[in-house]
mmCIF file of the N, C-alpha and C atoms, coordinates in Angstrom:
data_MODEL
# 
_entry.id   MODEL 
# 
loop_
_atom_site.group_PDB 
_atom_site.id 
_atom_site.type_symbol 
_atom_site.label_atom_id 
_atom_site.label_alt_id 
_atom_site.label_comp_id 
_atom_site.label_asym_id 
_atom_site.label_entity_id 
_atom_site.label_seq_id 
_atom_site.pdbx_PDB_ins_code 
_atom_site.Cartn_x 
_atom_site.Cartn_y 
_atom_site.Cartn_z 
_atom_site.occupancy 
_atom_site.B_iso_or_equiv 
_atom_site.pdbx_formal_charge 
_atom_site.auth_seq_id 
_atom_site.auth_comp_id 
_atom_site.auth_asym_id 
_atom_site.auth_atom_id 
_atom_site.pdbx_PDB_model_num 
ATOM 1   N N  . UNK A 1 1  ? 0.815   -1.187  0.000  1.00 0.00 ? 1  UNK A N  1 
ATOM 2   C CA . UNK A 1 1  ? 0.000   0.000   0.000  1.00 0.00 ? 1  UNK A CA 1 
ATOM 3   C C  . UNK A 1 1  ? 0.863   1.257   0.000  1.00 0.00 ? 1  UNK A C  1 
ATOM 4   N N  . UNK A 1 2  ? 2.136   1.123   0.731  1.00 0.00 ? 2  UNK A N  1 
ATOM 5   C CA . UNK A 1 2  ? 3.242   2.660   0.700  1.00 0.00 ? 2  UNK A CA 1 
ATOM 6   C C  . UNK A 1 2  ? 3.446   2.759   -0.335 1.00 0.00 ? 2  UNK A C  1 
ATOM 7   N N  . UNK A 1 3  ? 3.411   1.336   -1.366 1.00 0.00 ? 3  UNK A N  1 
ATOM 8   C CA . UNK A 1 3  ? 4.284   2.116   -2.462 1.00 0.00 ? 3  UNK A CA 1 
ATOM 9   C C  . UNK A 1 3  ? 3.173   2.160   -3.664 1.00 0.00 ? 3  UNK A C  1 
ATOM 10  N N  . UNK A 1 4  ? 1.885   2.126   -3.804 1.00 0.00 ? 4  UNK A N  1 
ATOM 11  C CA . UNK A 1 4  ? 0.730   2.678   -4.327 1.00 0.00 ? 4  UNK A CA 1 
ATOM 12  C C  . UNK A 1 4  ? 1.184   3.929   -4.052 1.00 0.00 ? 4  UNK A C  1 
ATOM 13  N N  . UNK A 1 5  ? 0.406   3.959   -2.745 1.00 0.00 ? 5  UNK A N  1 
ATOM 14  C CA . UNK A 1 5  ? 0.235   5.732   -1.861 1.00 0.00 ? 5  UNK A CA 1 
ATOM 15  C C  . UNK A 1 5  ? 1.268   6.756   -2.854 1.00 0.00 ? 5  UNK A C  1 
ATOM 16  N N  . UNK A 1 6  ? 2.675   6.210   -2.543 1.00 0.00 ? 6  UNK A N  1 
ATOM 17  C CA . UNK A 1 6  ? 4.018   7.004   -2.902 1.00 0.00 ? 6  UNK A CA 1 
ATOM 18  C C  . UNK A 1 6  ? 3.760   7.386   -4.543 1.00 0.00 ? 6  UNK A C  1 
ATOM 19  N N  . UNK A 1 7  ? 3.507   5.961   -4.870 1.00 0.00 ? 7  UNK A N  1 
ATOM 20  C CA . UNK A 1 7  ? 3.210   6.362   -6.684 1.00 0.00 ? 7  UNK A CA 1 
ATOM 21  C C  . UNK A 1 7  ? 2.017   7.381   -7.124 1.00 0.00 ? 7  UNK A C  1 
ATOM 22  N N  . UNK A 1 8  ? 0.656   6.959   -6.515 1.00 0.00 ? 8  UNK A N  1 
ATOM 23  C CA . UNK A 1 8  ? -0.286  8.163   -7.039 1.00 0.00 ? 8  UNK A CA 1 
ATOM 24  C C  . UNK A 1 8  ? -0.753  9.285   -6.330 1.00 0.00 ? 8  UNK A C  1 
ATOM 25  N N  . UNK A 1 9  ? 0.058   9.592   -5.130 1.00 0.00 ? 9  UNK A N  1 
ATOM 26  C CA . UNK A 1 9  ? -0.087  11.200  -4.532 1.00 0.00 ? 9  UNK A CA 1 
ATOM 27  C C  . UNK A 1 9  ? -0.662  10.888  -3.261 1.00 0.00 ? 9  UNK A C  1 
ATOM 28  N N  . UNK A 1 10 ? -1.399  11.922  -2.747 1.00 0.00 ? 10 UNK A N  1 
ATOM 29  C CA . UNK A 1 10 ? -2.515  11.779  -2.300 1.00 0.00 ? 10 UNK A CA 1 
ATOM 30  C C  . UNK A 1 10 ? -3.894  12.494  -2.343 1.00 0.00 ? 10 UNK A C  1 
ATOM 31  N N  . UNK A 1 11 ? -3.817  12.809  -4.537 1.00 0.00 ? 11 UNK A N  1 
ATOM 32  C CA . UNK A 1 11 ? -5.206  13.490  -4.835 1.00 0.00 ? 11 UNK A CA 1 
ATOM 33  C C  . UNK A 1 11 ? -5.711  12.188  -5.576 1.00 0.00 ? 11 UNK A C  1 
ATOM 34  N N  . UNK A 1 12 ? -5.261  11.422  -5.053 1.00 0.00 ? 12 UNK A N  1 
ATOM 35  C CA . UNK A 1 12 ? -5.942  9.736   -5.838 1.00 0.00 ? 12 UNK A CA 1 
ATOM 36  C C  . UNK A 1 12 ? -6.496  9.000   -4.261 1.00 0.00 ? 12 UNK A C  1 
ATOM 37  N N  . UNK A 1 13 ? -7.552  8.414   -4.443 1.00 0.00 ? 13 UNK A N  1 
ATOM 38  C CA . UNK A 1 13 ? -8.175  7.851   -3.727 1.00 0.00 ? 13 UNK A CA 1 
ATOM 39  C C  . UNK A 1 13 ? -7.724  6.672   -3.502 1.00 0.00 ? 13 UNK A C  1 
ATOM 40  N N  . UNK A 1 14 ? -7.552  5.649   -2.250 1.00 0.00 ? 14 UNK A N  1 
ATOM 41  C CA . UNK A 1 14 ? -7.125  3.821   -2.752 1.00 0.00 ? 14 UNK A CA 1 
ATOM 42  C C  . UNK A 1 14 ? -7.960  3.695   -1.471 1.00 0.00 ? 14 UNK A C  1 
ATOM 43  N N  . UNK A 1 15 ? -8.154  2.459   -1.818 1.00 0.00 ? 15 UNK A N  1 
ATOM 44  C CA . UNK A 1 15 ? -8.934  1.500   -1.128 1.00 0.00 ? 15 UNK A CA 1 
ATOM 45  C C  . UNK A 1 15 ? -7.972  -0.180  -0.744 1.00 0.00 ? 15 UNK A C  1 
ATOM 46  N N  . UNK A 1 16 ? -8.442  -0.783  0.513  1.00 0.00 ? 16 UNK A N  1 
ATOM 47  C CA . UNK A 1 16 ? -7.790  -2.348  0.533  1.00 0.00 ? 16 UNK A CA 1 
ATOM 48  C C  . UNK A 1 16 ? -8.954  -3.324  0.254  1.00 0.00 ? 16 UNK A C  1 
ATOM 49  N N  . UNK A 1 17 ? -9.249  -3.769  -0.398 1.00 0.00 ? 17 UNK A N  1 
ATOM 50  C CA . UNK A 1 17 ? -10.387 -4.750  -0.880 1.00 0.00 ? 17 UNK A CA 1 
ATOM 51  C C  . UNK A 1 17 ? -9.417  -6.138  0.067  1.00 0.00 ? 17 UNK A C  1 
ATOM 52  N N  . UNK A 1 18 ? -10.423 -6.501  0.939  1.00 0.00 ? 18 UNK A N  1 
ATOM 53  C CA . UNK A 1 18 ? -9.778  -7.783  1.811  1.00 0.00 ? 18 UNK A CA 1 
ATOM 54  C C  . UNK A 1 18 ? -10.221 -9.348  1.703  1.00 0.00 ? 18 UNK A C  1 
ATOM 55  N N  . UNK A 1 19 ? -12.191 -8.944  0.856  1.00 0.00 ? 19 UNK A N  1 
ATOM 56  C CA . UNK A 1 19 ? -12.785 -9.939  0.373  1.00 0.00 ? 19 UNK A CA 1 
ATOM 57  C C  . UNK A 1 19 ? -12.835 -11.128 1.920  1.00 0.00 ? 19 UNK A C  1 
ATOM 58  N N  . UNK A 1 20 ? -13.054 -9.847  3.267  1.00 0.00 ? 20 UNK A N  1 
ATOM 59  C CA . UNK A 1 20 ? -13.360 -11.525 3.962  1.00 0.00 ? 20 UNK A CA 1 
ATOM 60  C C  . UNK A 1 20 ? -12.273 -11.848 4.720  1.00 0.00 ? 20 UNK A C  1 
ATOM 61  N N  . UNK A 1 21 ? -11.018 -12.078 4.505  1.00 0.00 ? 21 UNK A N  1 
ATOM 62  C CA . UNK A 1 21 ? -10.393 -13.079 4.326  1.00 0.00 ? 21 UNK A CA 1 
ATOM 63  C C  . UNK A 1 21 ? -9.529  -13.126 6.030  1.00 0.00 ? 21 UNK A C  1 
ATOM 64  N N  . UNK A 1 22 ? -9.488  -11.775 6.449  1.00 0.00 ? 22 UNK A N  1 
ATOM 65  C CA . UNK A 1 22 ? -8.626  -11.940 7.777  1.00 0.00 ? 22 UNK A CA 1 
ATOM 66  C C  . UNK A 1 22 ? -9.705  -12.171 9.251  1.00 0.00 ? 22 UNK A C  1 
ATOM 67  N N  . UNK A 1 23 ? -8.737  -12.392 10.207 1.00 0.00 ? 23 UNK A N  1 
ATOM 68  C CA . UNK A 1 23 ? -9.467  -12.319 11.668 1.00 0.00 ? 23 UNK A CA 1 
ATOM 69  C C  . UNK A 1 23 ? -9.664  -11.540 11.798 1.00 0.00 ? 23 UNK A C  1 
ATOM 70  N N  . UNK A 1 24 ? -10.181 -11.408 13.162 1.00 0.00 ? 24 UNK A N  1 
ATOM 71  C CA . UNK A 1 24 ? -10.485 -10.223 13.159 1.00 0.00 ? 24 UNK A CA 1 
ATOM 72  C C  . UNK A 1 24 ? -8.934  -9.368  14.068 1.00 0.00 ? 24 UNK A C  1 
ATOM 73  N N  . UNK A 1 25 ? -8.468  -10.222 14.682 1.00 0.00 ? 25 UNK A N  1 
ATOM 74  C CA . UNK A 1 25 ? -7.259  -9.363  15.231 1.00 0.00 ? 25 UNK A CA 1 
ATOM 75  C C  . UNK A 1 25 ? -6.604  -8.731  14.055 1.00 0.00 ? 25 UNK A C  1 
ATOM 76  N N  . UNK A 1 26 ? -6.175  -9.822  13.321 1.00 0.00 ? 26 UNK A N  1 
ATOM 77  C CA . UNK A 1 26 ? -5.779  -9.579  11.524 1.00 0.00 ? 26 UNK A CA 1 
ATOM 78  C C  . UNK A 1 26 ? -5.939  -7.707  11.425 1.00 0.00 ? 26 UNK A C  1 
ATOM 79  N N  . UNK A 1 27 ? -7.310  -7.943  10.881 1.00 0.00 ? 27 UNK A N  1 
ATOM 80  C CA . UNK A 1 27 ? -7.993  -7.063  10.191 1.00 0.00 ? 27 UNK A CA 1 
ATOM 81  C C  . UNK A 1 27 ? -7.504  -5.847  11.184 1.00 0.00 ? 27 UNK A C  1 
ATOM 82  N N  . UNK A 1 28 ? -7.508  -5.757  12.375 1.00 0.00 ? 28 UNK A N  1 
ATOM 83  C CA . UNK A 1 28 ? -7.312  -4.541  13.477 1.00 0.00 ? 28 UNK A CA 1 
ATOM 84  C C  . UNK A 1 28 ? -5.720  -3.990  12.984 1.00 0.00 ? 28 UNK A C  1 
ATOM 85  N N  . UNK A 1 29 ? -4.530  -5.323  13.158 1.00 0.00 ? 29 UNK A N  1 
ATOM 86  C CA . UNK A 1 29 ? -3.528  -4.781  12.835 1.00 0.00 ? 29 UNK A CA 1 
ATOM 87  C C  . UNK A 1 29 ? -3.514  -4.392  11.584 1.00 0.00 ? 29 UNK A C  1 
ATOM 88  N N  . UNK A 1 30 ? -4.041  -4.905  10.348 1.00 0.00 ? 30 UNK A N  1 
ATOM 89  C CA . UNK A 1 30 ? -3.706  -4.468  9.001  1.00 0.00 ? 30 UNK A CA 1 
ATOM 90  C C  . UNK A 1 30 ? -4.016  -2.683  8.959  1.00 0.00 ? 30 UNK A C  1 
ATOM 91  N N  . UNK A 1 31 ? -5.603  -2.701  9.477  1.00 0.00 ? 31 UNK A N  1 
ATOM 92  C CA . UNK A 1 31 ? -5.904  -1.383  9.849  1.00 0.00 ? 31 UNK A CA 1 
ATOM 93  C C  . UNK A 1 31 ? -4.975  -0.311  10.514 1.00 0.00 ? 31 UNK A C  1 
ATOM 94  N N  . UNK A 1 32 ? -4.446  -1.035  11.189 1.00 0.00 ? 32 UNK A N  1 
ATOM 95  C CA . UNK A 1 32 ? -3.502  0.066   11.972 1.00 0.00 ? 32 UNK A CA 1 
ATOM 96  C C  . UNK A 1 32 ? -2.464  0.751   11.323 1.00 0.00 ? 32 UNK A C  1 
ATOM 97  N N  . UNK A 1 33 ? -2.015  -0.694  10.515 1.00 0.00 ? 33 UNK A N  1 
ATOM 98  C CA . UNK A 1 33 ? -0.772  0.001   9.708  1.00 0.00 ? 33 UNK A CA 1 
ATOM 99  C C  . UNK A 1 33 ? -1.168  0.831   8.144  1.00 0.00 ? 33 UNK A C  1 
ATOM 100 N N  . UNK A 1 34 ? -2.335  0.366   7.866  1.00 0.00 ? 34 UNK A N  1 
ATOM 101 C CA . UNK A 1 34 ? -3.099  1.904   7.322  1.00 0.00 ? 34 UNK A CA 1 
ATOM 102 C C  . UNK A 1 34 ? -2.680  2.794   7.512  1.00 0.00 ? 34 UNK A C  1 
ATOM 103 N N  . UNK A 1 35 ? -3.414  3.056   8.520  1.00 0.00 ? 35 UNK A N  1 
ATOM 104 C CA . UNK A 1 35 ? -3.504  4.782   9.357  1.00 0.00 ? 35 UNK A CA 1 
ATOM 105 C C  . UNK A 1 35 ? -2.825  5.626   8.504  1.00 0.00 ? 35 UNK A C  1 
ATOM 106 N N  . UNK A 1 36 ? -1.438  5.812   8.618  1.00 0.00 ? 36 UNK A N  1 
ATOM 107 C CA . UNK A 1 36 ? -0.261  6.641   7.511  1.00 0.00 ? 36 UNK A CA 1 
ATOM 108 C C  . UNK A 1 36 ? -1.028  6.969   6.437  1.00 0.00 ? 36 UNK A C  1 
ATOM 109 N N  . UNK A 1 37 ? -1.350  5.943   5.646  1.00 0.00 ? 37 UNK A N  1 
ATOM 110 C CA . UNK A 1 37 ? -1.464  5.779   4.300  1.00 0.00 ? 37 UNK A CA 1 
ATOM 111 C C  . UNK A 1 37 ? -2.599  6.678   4.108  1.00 0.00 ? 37 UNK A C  1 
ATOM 112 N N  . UNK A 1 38 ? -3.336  7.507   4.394  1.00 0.00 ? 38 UNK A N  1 
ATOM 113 C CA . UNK A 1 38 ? -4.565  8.101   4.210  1.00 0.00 ? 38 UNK A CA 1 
ATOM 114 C C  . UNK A 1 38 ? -5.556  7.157   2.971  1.00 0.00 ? 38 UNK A C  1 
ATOM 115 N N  . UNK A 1 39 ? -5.901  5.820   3.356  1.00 0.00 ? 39 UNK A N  1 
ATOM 116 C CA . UNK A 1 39 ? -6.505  5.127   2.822  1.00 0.00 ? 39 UNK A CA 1 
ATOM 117 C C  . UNK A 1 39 ? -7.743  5.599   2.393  1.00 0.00 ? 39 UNK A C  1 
ATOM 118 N N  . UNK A 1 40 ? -8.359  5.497   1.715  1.00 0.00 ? 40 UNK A N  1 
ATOM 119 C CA . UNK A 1 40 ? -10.128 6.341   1.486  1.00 0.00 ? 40 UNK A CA 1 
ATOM 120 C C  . UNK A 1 40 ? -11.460 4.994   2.227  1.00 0.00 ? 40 UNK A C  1 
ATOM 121 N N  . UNK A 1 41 ? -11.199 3.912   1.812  1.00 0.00 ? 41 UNK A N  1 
ATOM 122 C CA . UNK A 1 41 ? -11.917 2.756   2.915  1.00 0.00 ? 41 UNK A CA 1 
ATOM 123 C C  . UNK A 1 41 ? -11.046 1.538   3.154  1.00 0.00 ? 41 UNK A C  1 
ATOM 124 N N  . UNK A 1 42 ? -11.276 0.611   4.118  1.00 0.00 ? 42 UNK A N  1 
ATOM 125 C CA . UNK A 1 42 ? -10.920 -0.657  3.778  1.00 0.00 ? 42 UNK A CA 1 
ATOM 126 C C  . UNK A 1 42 ? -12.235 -1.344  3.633  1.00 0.00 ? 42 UNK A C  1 
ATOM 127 N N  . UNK A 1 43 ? -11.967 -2.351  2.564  1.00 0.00 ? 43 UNK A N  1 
ATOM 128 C CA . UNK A 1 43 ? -13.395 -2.895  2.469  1.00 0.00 ? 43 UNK A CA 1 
ATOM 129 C C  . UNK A 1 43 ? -13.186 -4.478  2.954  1.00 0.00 ? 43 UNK A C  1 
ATOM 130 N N  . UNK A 1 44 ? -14.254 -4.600  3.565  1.00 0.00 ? 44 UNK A N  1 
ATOM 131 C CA . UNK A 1 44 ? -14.966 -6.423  4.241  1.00 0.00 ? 44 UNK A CA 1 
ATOM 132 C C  . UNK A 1 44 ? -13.077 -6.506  4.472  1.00 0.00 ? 44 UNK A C  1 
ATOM 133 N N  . UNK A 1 45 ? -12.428 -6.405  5.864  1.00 0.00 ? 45 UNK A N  1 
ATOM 134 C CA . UNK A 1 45 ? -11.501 -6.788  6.011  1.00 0.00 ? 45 UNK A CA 1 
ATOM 135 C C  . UNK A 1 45 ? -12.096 -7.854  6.878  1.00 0.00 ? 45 UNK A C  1 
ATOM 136 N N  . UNK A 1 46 ? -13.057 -8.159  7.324  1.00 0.00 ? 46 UNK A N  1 
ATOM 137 C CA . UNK A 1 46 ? -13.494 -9.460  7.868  1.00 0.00 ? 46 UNK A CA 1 
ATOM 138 C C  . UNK A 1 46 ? -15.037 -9.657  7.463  1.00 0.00 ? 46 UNK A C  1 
ATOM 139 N N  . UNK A 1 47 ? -15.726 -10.724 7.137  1.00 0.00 ? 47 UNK A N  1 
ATOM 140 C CA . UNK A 1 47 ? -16.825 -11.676 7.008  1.00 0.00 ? 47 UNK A CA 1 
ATOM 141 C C  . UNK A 1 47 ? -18.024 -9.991  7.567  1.00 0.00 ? 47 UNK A C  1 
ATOM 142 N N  . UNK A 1 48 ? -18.239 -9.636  6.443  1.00 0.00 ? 48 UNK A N  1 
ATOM 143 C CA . UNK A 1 48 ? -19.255 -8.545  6.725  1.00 0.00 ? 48 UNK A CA 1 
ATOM 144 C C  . UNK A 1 48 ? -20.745 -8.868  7.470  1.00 0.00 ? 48 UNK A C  1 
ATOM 145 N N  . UNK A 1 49 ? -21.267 -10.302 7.254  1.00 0.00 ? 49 UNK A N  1 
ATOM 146 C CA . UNK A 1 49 ? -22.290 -11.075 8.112  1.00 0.00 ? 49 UNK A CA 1 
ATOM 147 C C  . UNK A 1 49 ? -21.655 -11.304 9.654  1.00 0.00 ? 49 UNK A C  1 
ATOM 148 N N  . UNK A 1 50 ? -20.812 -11.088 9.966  1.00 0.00 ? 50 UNK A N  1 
ATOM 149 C CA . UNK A 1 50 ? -20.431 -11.533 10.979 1.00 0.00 ? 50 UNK A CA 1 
ATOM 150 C C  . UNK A 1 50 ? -20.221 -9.606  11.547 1.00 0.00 ? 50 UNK A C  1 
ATOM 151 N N  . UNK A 1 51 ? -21.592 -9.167  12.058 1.00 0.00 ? 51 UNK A N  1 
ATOM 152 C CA . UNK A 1 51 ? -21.970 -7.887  12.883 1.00 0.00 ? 51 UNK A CA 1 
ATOM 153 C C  . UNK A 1 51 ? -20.321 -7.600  13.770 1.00 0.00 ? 51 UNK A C  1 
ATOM 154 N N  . UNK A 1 52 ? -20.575 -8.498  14.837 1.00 0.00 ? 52 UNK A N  1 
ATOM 155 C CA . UNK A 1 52 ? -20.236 -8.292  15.957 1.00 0.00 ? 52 UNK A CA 1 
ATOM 156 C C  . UNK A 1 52 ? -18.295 -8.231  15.496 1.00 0.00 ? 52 UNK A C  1 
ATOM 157 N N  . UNK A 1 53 ? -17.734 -8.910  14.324 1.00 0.00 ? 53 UNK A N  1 
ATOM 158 C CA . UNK A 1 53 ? -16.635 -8.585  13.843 1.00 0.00 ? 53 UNK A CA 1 
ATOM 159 C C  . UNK A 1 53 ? -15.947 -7.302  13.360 1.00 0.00 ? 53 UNK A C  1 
ATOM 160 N N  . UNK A 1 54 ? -17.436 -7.182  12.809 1.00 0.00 ? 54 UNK A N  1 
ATOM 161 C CA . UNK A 1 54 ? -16.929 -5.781  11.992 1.00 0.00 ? 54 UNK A CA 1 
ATOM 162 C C  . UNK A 1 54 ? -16.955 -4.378  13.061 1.00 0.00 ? 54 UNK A C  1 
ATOM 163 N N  . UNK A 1 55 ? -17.871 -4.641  13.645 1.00 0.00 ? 55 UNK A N  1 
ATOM 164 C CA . UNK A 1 55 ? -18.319 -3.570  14.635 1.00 0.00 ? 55 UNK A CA 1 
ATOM 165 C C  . UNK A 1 55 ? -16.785 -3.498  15.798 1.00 0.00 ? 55 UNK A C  1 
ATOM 166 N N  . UNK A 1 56 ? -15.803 -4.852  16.239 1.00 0.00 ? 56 UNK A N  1 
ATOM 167 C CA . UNK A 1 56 ? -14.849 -4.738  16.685 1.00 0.00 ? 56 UNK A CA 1 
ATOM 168 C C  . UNK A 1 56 ? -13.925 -3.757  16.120 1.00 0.00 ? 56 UNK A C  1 
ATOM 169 N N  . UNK A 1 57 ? -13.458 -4.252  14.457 1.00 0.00 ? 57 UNK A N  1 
ATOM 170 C CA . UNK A 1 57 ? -12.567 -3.538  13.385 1.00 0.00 ? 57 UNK A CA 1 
ATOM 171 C C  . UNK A 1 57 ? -12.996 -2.218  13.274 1.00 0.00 ? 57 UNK A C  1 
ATOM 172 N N  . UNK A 1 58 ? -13.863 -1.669  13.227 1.00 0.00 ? 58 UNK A N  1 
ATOM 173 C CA . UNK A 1 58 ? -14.519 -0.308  13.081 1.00 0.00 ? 58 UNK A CA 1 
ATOM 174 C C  . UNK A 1 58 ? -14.016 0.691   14.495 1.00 0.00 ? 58 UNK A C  1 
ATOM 175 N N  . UNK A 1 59 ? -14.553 0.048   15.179 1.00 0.00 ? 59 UNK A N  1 
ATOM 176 C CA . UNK A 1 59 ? -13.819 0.512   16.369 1.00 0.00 ? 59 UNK A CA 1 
ATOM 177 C C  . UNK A 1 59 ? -13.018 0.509   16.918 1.00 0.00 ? 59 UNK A C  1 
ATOM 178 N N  . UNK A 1 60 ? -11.874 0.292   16.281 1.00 0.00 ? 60 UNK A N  1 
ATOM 179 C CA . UNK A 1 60 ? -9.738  -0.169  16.449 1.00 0.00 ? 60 UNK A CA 1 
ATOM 180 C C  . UNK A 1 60 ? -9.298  0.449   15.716 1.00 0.00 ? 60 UNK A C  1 
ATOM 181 N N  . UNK A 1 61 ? -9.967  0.919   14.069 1.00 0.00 ? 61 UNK A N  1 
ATOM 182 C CA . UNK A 1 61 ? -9.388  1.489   13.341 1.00 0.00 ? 61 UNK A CA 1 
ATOM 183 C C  . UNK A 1 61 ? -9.864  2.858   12.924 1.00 0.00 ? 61 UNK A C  1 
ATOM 184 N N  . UNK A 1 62 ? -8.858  4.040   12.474 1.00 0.00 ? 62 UNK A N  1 
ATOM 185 C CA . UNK A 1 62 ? -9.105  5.047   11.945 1.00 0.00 ? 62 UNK A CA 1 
ATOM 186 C C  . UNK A 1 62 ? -10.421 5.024   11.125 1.00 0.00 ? 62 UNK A C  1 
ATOM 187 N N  . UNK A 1 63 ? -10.071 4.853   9.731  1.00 0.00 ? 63 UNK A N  1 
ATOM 188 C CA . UNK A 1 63 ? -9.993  4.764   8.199  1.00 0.00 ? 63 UNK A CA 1 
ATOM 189 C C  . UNK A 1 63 ? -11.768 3.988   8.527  1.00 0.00 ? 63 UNK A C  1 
ATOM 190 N N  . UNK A 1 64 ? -12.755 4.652   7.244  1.00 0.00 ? 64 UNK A N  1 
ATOM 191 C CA . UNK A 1 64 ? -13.747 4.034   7.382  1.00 0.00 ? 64 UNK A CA 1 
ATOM 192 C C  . UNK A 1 64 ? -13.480 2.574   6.786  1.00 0.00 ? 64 UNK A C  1 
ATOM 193 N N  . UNK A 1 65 ? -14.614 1.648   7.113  1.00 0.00 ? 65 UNK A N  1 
ATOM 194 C CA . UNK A 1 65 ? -14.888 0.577   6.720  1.00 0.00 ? 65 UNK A CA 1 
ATOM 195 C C  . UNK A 1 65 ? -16.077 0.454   5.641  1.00 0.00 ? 65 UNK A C  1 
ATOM 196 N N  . UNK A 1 66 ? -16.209 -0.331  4.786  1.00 0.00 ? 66 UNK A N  1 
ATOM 197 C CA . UNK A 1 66 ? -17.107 -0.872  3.457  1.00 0.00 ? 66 UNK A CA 1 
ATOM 198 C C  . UNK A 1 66 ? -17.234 -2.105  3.957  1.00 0.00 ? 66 UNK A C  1 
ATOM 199 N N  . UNK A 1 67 ? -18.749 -2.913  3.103  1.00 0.00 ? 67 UNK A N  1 
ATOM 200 C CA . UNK A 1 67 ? -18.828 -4.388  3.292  1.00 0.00 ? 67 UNK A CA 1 
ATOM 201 C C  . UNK A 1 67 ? -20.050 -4.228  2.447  1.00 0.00 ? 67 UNK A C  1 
ATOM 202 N N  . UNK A 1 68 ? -20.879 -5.321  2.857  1.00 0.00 ? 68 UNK A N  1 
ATOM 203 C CA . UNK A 1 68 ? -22.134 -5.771  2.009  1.00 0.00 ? 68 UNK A CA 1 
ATOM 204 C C  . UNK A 1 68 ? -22.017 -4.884  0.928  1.00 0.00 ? 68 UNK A C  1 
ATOM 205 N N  . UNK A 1 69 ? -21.635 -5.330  -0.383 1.00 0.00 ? 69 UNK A N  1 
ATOM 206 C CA . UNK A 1 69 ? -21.585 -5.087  -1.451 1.00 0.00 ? 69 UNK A CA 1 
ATOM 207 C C  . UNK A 1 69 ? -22.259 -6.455  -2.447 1.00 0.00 ? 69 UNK A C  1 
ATOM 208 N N  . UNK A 1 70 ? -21.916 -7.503  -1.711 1.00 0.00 ? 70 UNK A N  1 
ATOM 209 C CA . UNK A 1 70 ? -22.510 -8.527  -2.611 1.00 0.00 ? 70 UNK A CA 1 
ATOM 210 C C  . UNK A 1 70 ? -23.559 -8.408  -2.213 1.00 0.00 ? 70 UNK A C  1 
ATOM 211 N N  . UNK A 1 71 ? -24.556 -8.210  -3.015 1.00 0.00 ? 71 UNK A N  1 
ATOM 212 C CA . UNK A 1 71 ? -25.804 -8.491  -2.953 1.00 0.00 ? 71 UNK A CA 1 
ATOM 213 C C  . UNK A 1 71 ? -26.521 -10.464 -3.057 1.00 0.00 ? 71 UNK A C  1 
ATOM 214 N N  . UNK A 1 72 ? -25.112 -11.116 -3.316 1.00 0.00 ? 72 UNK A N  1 
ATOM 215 C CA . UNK A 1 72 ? -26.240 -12.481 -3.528 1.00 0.00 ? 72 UNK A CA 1 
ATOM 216 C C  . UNK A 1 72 ? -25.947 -13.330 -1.934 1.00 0.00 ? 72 UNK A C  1 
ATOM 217 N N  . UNK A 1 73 ? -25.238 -12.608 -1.187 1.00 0.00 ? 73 UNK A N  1 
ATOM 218 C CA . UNK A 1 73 ? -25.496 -13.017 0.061  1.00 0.00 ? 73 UNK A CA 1 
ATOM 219 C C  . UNK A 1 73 ? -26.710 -13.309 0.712  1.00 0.00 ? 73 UNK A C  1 
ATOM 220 N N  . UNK A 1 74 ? -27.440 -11.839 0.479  1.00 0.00 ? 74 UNK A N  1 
ATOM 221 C CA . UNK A 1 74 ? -29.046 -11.673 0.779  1.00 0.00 ? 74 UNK A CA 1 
ATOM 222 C C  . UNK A 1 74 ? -28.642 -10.922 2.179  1.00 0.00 ? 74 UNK A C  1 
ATOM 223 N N  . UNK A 1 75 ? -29.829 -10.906 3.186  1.00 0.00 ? 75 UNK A N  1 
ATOM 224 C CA . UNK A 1 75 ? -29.647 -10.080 4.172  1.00 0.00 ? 75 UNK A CA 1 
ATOM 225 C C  . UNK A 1 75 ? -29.852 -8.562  4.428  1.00 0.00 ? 75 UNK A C  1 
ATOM 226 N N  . UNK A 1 76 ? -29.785 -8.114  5.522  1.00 0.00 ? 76 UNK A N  1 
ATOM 227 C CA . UNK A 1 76 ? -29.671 -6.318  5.843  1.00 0.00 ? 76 UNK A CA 1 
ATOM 228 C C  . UNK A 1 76 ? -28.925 -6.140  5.761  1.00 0.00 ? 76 UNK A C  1 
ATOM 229 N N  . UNK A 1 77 ? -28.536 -4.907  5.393  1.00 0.00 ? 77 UNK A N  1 
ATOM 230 C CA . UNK A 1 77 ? -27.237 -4.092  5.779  1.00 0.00 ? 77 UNK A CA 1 
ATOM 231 C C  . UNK A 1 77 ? -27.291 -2.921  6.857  1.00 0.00 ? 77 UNK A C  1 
ATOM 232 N N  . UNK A 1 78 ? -25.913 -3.490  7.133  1.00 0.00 ? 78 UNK A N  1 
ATOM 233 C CA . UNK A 1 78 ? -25.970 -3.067  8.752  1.00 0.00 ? 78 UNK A CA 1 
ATOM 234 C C  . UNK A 1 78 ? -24.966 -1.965  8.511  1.00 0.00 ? 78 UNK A C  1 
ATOM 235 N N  . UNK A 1 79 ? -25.050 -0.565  8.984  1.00 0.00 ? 79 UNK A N  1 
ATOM 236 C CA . UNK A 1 79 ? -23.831 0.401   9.192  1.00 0.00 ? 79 UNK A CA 1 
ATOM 237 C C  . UNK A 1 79 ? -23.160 0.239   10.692 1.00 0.00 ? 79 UNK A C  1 
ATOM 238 N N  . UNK A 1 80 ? -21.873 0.870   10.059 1.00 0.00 ? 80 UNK A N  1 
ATOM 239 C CA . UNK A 1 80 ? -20.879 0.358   11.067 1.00 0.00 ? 80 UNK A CA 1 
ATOM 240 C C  . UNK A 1 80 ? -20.527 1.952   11.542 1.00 0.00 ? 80 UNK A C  1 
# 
């Protein structure tokens, strides 16, 4: 991500698309080491159905959070 950031400024927007994939401690540290980077979101750095995960990560990290984007999950969407 530094060396995105470094390459397109910071009048370019970036995002971490995580698709899910970390813990949630994971997801807290990845977030952290964000921070610097003036990231614009991280998206689903953990299982976006899983409330009580995201609502942890949201609240550890700066930088907003994204998720429910797939729609063929089904379900509410919940803001964080």
């Amino acid at each position: 991500m530094k060396f995105i950031r470094d390459a397109v400024g910071t009048e370019v927007d970036v995002i971490l698309e995580v698709h899910s994939h970390l813990s949630t401690t994971t997801a807290i540290q990845v977030g952290r080491l964000l921070e610097d980077l003036n990231c614009y979101f991280y998206e689903e750095p953990v299982n976006n159905l899983d409330v009580e995960a995201m609502v942890k990560v949201a609240q550890n990290v700066k930088q907003p959070l994204a998720a429910a984007n797939d729609s063929t999950r089904g379900g509410d969407i919940e803001i964080f």
